[in-house]
C-alpha positions as CSV (number, residue, x, y, z in Angstrom):
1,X,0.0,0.0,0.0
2,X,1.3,3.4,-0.7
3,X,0.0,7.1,0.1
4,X,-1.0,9.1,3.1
5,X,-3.0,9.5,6.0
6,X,-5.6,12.0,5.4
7,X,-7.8,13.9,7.6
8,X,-11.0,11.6,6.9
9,X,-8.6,8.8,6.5
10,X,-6.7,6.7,4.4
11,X,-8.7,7.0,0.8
12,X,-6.2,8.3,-1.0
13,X,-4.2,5.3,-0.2
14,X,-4.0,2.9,-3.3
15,X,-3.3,-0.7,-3.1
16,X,0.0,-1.8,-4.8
17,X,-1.5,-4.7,-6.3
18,X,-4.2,-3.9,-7.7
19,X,-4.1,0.1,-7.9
20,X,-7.6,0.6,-6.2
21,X,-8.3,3.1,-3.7
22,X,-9.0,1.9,0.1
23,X,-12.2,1.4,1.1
24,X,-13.8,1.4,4.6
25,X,-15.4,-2.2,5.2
26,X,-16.9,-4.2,7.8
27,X,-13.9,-6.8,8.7
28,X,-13.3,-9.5,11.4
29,X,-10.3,-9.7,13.4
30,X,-8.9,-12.8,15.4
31,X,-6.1,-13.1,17.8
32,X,-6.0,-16.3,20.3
33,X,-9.2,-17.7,19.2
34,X,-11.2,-14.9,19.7
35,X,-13.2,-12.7,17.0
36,X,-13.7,-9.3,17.0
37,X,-15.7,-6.9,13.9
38,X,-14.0,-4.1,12.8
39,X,-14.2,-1.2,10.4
40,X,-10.7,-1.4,8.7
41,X,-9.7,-0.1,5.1
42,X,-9.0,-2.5,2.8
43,X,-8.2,-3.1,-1.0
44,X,-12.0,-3.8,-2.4
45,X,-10.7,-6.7,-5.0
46,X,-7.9,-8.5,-3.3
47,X,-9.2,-7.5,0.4
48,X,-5.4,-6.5,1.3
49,X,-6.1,-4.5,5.0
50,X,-4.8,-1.5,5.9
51,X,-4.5,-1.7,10.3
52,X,-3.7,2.4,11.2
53,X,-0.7,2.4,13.4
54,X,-2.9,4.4,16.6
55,X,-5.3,0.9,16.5
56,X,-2.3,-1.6,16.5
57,X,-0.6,0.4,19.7
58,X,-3.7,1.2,21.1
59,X,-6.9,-0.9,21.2
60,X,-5.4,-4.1,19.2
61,X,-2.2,-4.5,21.9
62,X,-4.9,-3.5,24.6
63,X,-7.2,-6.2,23.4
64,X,-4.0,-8.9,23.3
65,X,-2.7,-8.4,26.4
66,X,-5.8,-8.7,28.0
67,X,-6.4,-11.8,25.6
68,X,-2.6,-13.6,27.0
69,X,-3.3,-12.3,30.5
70,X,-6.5,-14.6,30.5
């Protein structure tokens, strides 16, 4: 994926393989066996996902350490 964060998000950030623009959809997560659905913005023909930086250090490594606490 290339391009830039923009103020209403990623949009202008086109998929390398297939030179579409990301698209906001519905998506499912899983980490330790547990699911989780979340908007993310992905590639709408090869579903390549785009995970923003502020959810993987915030809410996702939230969620996992509560997940290998358990």
């Amino acid at each position: 994926m290339n391009g830039s964060d923009t103020a209403g998000g990623p949009s202008s950030i086109i998929c390398c393989r297939c030179q579409r623009s990301l698209e906001l959809l519905p998506g499912k997560v899983s980490y330790l066996g547990s699911r989780f659905n979340y908007d993310l913005w992905q590639c709408p023909d090869c579903g390549m996902v785009l995970v923003p930086e502020e959810l993987a250090l915030g809410k996702m490594a939230e969620v996992e350490r509560l997940l290998e606490d358990k």
